[in-house]
C-alpha positions, 0 to 999 in steps of 0.5 A: 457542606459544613458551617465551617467550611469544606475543601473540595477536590480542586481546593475551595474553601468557603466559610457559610453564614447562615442557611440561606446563603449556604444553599446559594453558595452551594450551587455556585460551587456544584456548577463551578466544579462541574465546569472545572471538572469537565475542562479537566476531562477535555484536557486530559483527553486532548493531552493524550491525543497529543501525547499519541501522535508525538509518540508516532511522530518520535517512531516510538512503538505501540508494543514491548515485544523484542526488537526483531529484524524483518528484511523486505526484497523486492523484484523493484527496478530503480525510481520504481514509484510504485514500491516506495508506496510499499515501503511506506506502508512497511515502514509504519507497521515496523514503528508500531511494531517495533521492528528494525526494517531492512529493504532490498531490490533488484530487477534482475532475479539472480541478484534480488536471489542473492540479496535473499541469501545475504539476510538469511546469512545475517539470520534475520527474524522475517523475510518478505519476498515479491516472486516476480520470476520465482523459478529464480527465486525458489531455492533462496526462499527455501532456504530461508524456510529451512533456516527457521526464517517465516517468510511472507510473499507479496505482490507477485508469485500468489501460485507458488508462495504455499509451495516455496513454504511461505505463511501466506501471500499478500496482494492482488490475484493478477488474472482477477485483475486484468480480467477486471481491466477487459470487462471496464474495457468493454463498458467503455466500449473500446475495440482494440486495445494495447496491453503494455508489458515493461518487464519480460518474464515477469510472470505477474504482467502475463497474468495480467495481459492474459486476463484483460485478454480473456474477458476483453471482446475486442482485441488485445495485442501484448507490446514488449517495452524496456521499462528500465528505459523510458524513452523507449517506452515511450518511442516504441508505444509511440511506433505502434500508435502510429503503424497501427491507428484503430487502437483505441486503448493503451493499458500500462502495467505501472504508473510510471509508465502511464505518462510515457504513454499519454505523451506518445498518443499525444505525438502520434495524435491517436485517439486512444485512451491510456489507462494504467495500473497502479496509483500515484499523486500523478495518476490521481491528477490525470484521472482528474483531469481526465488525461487517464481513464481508469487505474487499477489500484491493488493498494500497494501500501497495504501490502507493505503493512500487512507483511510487516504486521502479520510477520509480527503477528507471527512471532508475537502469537503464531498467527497466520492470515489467508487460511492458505489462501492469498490476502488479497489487497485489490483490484480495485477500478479508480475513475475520475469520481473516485480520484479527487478523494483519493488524491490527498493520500496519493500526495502522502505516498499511501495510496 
């Protein structure tokens, strides 16, 4: 430092007397300046902490690619909590991906074809697709293939996506799954139990009875259910309990139907447990409290994310996940010492 003075970095200016107060002074100053040096480190980085997630916050993207449209059509039924967990994972990969998502549904196959049809008639640039029933599903996915329009499966129809000319299928392997179900079933030492099918046709529920019923030693009998009626889920669970008192073990297929269960075994005072598939904030509460045994996770928003993402990933750079083979997101079995950590992102409709 110079007798005259020096202008640092922030501005300080100091004049020194004499070398004695010079090296004092000088020390002052390094410390000083270290100090204000690091508060300015730890401000910048909270700084653009901050400015990351106002940036989400706003639904800015992550990417300068081109503001594609992807469309996701579904096999839903109305108040189908399950896939509003799918749309919420498809929804934050469209923010950070720039994409304009469109969604669909329908639980009636012919409609849910024609609603594939329609995006293809407004060329959008991606098609995400659930094959719940794909015999009905095949020429509009075809169709979509063959106009240059990539096209993602997911949740159901793993076995013909490659064949209708999809990249890859994202989600669970159904009979993995329920073969999942029998052998928990077993552990539990259950003996007859109840698989509960709330959409005829649905190919990915058979799958999942069928599997259950493969590695399940006891036996497992499949009860037909209108799921778009609740009430009559609940009645006719609540008819089957009460005719027949050794099941000890219901399974629904959805977590909307979890409940309509537990309220059934409870009127009919049965004994069995209800388990389910699928999770929610109301599953995560029951496994807690205990009222449900287990729940089979195939983590749906994962599955909207991933088909978000890699439908861009596709446009963006060629890639392709699964190497022909399905992405797989579950089956994953959630116990009450699993819920109470799970139940905070169940309450935030992504798990």
């Amino acid at each position: 430092m110079h007798a005259e003075g020096h202008k640092g970095g922030h501005g300080l200016v100091t004049r020194v007397p004499d070398g004695g107060v010079r090296a004092a002074v000088g020390a002052v100053l390094a410390v000083a300046l270290t100090a204000a040096l690091a508060g300015c480190s730890s401000t910048g980085g909270k700084r653009a902490e901050d400015a990351r997630k106002a940036a989400a916050a706003q639904g800015r993207a992550a990417v300068d690619t081109p503001r594609w449209t992807f469309a996701m059509v579904t096999h839903s039924g109305d108040g189908d909590t399950f896939w509003d967990i799918v749309q919420n994972g498809a929804k934050q990969a469209a923010v950070k991906d720039n994409i304009n998502f469109l969604y669909a549904h329908s639980d009636e196959a012919q409609t849910q074809a024609q609603l594939i049809d329609s995006y293809v008639a407004k060329k959008v640039d991606g098609l995400i697709v659930s094959l719940a029933k794909p015999d009905a599903m095949r020429t509009a996915v075809e169709k979509a293939v063959k106009a240059g329009i990539p096209v993602i499966t997911v949740n159901s129809g793993a076995e013909q996506s490659k064949a209708f000319g999809a990249l890859t299928h994202i989600g669970q392997d159904e009979t993995v799954a329920g073969e999942a179900v029998g052998e928990e079933l077993d552990r539990r030492g259950r003996k007859k139990a109840l698989c509960v099918l709330h959409e005829q046709g649905n190919v990915g529920h058979e799958q999942r009875c069928a599997g259950a019923r493969k590695t399940f030693d006891g036996d497992l009998q499949n009860l037909y259910v209108d799921g778009t009626n609740m009430p009559d889920v609940q009645a006719s669970v609540l008819a089957k309990l009460q005719s027949d008192p050794s099941i000890d073990a219901v399974v629904t297929l959805g977590a909307p139907f979890a409940d309509a269960a537990v309220q059934a075994k409870k009127t009919a005072g049965s004994k069995a447990e209800v388990d389910t598939f699928d999770l929610n904030a109301k599953v995560a509460g029951a496994l807690e409290a205990g009222t449900l045994g287990f729940a089979v996770d195939q983590q749906p928003y994962l599955q909207g994310y991933q088909a978000v993402d890699l439908l861009w990933l596709y446009r963006y750079n060629a890639d392709v996940l699964g190497g022909g083979k399905p992405v797989l997101t579950g089956p994953q079995i959630i116990t009450k010492d699993q819920a109470g950590a799970l139940k905070g992102y169940t309450e935030r409709g992504t798990r």
